[in-house]
DRENDRENTI-133723 format. One line per 3 residues: number of its first residue (from 1); their letters; for each residue x, y, z of C-alpha. Coordinates in Angstrom, 1 decimal. Layout:
BEGIN
NUM> a> X/Y/Z; ...
This chain:
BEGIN
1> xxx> 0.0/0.0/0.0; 1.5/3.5/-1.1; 0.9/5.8/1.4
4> xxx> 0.7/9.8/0.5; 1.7/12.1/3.8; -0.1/15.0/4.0
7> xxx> 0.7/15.7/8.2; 2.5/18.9/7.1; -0.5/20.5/6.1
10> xxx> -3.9/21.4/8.7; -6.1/21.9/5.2; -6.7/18.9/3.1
13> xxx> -8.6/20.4/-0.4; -9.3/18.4/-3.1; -6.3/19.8/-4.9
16> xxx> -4.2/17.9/-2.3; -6.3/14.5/-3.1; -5.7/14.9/-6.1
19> xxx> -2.0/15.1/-6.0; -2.3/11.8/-3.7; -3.6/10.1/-7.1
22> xxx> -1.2/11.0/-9.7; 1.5/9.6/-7.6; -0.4/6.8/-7.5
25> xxx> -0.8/6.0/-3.5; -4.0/4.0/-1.6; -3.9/5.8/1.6
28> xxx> -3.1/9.1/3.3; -1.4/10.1/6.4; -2.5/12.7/8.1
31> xxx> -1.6/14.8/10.8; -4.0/14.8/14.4; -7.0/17.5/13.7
34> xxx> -6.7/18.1/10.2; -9.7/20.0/8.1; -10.8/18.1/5.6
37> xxx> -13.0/20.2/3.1; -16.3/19.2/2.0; -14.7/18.2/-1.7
40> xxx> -11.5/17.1/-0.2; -14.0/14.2/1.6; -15.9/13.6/-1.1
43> xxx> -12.7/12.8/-3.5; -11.3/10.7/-0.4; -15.0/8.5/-0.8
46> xxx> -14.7/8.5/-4.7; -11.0/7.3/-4.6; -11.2/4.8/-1.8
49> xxx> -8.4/5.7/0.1; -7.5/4.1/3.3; -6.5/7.0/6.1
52> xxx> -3.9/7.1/8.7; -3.9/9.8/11.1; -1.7/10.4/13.9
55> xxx> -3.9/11.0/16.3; -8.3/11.6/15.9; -8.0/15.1/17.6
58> xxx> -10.8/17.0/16.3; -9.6/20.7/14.7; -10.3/23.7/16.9
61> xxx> -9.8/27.6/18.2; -6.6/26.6/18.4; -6.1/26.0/15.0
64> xxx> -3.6/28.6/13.8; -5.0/31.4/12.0; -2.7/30.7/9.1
67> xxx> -4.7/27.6/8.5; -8.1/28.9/9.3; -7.2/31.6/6.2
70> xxx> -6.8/29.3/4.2; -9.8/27.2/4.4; -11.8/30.3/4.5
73> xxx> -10.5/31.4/0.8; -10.2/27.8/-0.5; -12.4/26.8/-3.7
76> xxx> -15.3/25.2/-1.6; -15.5/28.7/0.7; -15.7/30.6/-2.6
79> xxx> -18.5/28.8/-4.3; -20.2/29.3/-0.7; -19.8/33.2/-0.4
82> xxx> -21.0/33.6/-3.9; -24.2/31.5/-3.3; -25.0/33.6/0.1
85> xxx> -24.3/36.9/-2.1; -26.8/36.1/-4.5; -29.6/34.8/-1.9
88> xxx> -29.2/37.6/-0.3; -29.8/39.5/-2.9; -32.7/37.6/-3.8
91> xxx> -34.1/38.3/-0.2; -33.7/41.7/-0.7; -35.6/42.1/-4.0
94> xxx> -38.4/39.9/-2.9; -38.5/42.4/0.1; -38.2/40.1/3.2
97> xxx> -34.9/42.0/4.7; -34.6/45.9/5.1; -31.9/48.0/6.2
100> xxx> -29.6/45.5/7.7; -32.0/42.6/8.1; -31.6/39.0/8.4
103> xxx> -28.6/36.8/8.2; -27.4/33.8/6.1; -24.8/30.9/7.0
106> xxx> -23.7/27.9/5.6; -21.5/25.0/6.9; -18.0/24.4/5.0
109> xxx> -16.4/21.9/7.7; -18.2/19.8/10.6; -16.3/22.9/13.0
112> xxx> -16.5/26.2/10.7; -19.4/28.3/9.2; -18.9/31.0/6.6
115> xxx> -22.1/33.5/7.5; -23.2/37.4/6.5; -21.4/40.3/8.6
118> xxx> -23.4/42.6/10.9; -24.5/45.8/9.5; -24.8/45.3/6.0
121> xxx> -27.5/45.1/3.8; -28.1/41.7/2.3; -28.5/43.8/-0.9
124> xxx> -24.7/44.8/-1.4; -23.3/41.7/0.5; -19.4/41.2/-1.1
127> xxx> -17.2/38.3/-0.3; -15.2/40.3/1.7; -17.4/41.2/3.9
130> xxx> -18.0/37.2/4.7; -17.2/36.0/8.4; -16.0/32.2/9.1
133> xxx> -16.8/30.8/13.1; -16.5/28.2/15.3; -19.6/26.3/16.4
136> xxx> -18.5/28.7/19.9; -19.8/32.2/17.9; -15.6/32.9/17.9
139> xxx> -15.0/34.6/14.6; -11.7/32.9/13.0; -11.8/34.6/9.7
142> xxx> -13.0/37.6/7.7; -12.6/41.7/8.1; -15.9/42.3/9.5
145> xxx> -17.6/41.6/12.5; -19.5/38.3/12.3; -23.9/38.9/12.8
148> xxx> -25.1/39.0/16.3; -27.8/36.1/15.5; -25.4/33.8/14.3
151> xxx> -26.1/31.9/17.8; -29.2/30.9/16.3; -27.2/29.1/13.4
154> xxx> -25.1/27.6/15.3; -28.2/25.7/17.9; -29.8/24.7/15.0
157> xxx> -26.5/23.3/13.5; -25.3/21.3/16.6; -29.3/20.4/16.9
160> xxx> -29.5/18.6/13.3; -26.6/17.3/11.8; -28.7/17.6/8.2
163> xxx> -28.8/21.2/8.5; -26.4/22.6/5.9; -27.7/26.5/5.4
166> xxx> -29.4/28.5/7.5; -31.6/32.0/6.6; -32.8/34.1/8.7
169> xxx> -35.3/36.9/7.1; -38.4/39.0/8.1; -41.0/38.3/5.3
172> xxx> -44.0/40.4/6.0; -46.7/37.7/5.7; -45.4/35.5/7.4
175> xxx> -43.9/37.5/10.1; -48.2/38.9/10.8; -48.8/35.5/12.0
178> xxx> -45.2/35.8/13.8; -46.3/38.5/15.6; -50.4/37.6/16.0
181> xxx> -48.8/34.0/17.9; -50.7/32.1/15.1; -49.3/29.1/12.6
184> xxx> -51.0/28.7/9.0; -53.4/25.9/8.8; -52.0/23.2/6.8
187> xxx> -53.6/20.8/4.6; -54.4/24.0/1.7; -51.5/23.7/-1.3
190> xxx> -49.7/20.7/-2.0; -46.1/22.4/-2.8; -46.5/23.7/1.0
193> xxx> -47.3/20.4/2.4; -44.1/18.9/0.5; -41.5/21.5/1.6
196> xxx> -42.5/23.4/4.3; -46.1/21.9/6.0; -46.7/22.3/9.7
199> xxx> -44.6/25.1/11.0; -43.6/25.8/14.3; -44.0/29.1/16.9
202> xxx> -40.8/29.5/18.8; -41.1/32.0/22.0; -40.2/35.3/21.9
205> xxx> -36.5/36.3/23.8; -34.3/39.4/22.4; -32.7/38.8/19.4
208> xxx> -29.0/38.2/19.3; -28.6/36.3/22.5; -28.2/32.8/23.9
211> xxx> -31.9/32.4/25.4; -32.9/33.5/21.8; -31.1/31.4/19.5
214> xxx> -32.7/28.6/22.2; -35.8/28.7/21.7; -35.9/27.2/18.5
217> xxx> -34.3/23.6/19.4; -37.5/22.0/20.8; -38.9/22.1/16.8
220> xxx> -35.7/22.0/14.6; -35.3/18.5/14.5; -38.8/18.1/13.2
223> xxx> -39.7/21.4/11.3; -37.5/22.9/8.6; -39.1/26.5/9.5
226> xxx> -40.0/27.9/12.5; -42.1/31.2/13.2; -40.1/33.8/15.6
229> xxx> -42.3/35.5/17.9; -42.7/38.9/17.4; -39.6/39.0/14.7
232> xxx> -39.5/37.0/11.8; -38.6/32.8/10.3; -35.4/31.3/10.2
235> xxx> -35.5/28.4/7.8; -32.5/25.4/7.6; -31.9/23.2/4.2
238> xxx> -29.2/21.2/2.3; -28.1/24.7/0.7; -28.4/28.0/1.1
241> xxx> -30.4/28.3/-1.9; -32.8/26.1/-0.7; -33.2/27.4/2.3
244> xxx> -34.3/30.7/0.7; -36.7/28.4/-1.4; -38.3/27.5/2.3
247> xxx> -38.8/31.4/3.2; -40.6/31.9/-0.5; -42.6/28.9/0.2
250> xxx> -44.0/30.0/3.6; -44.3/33.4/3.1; -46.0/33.1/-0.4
253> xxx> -48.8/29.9/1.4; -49.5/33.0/4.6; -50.0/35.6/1.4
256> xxx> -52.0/33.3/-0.2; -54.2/32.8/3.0; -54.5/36.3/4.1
259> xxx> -56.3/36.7/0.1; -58.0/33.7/0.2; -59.7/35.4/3.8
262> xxx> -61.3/38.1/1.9; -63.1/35.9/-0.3; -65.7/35.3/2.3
265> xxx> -65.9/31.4/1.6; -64.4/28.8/3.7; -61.0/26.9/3.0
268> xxx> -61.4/24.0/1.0; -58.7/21.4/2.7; -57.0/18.3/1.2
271> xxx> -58.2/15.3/2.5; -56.1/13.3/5.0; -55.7/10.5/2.9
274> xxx> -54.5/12.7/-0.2; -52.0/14.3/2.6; -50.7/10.9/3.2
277> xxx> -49.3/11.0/-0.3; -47.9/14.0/0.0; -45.8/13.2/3.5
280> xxx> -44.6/10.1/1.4; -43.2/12.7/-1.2; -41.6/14.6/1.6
283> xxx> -40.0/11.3/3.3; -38.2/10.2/0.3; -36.6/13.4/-0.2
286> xxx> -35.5/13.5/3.2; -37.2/16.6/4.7; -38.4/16.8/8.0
289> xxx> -42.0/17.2/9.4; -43.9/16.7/12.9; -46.3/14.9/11.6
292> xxx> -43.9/11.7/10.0; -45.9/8.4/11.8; -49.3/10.3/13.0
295> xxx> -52.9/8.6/12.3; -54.1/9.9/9.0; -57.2/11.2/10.5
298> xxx> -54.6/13.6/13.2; -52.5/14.7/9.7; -54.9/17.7/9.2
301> xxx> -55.7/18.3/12.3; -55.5/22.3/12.4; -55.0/24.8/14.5
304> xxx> -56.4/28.2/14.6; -56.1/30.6/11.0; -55.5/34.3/11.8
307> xxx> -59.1/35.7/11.8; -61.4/32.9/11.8; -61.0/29.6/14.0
310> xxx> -60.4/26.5/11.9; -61.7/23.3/12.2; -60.1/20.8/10.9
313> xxx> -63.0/19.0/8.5; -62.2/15.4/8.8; -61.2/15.6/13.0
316> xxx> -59.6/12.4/14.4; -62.0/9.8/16.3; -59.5/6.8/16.4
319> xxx> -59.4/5.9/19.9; -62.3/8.2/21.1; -64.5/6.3/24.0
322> xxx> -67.9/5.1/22.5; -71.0/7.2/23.6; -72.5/6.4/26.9
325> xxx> -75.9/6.8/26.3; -78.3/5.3/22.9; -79.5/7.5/20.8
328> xxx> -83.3/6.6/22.4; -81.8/8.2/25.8; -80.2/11.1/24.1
331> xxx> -83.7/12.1/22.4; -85.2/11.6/26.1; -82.2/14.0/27.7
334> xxx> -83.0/16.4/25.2; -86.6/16.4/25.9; -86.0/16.9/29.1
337> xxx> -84.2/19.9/29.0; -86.3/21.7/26.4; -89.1/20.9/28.6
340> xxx> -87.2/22.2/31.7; -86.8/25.5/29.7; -90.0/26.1/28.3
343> xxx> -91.6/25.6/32.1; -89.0/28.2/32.9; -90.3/30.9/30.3
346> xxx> -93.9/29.8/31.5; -93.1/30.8/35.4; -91.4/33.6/34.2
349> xx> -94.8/35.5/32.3; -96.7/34.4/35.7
């Protein structure tokens, strides 16, 4: 077996993989705690190389900032600040940021996250203006200071390991039901169901701090959006530009529902058993939703529509107890009681 050493360098790119194959070895040595890039681990899996390491030390803040530099301009980091640039930009034009508003973030190593600066418009985001941290909040790369809400990235990172992107944005429709404490029914449009379906209310803390970024972990593993009271929706995907999809998606379906209120009809809902189909679509492309295992009678089970209360129209009943009375004692009951009140209005003229 020809081995390739690589324990000189703390940054493995794909570039270095590469090299590995033209010389022709099987395996690589590499030194204790060093970054592999998303590519470089990809190549590795392609290639079937065997690793040696000198140790299974994780990298971390003490990683010198030579090497942090590095990563944070390699290839993969590029391709990363020029996707956030333009989502950002697509937030802007779709009008769910203003001023400085919102924040974007992606993973580039299992330790390191390239996200949007403070105090900058997501509308003339450059990629110098990009920030690279530690799963801590420490900022290890980049000229500007790193957002204040990037705590909130980083829960929901440590929280699902599928989480690849994070955005954070302040869409107008659906930050009214952010800030009215309501969720969208679901069970209304099928592309909603698929993507986004039953979203989540998180509890309002200030923005920017610990308590804050916590109060979206008791839904993240199981929603891919989540309401912020009072401020806005963070949204978590495979990619950043996916993760914008997700903030389309919602704040389009609350749009839609605000219209659809001025109609002055009722919703027309999708039928559990249709909604069945749809969670299957949603399963096999690996996205997340609360209701993955319910009773198909629960899957629709909604809760209450800004404006109106919302009944869901086919309610569960599985497991309900069985009436206590027959139907020849509840006509009886009933008698009663209408008899009862009509002796009332009698006493009363008297």
């Amino acid at each position: 077996m020809t081995s390739f050493d690589l324990r000189h360098q703390k940054v493995i790119a794909v570039e270095d993989i590469d090299a590995a194959a033209k010389a022709g070895a099987t395996e690589l040595t590499l030194r204790a705690g060093a970054i592999l890039t998303p590519s470089a681990r990809e190549a590795i899996a392609a290639r079937g190389f065997t690793i040696q390491s000198e140790g299974a030390a994780p990298a971390n803040a003490e990683t010198p900032a030579g090497d942090w530099e590095r990563l944070f301009h390699s290839p993969e980091a590029e391709a990363i600040k020029a996707e956030i640039i333009e989502v950002g930009r697509k937030l802007w034009l779709r009008q769910y940021v203003d001023g400085n508003g919102g924040n974007i973030s992606c993973r580039l190593t299992a330790e390191a996250v390239i996200c949007t600066p403070t105090l900058v418009s997501k509308a003339d985001l450059k990629p110098s203006d990009m920030c690279l941290v530690d799963l801590s909040g420490n900022q290890l790369a980049g000229g500007r200071a790193r957002t204040s809400e990037i705590l909130l990235h980083l829960e929901i990172y440590k929280s699902v390991p599928e989480a690849k992107a994070v955005v954070h944005c302040h869409p107008a429709h659906a930050t009214a039901y952010a800030i009215t404490g309501r969720v969208p029914p679901s069970c209304v449009i099928p592309e909603y169901e698929v993507f986004i379906g039953r979203v989540a209310l998180s509890p309002y803390e200030t923005p920017g701090t610990q308590k804050f970024a916590e109060t979206v972990l008791p839904f993240v593993k199981t929603h891919n959006t989540v309401l912020l009271a009072n401020h806005g929706i963070v949204c978590w995907a495979d990619s950043v530009t996916h993760a914008e999809w997700y903030a389309e998606v919602v704040d389009t379906y609350c749009w839609t529902l605000m219209l659809a209120s001025q109609l002055g009809a009722p919703l027309s809902f999708i039928p559990s058993e249709k909604t069945v189909d749809l969670l299957a679509i949603k399963q096999r492309m690996g996205l997340p939703d609360v209701r993955m295992g319910m009773q198909e009678c629960r899957l629709c089970d909604l809760p209450e529509q800004a404006g109106a209360i919302t009944v869901a129209p086919n309610a569960c009943t599985l497991g309900s107890p069985e009436p206590s009375v027959t139907a020849e004692e509840m006509e009886a009951i009933v008698q009663g009681v209408t008899n009862a009140v009509m002796a009332s209005l009698e006493a009363k003229k008297k």
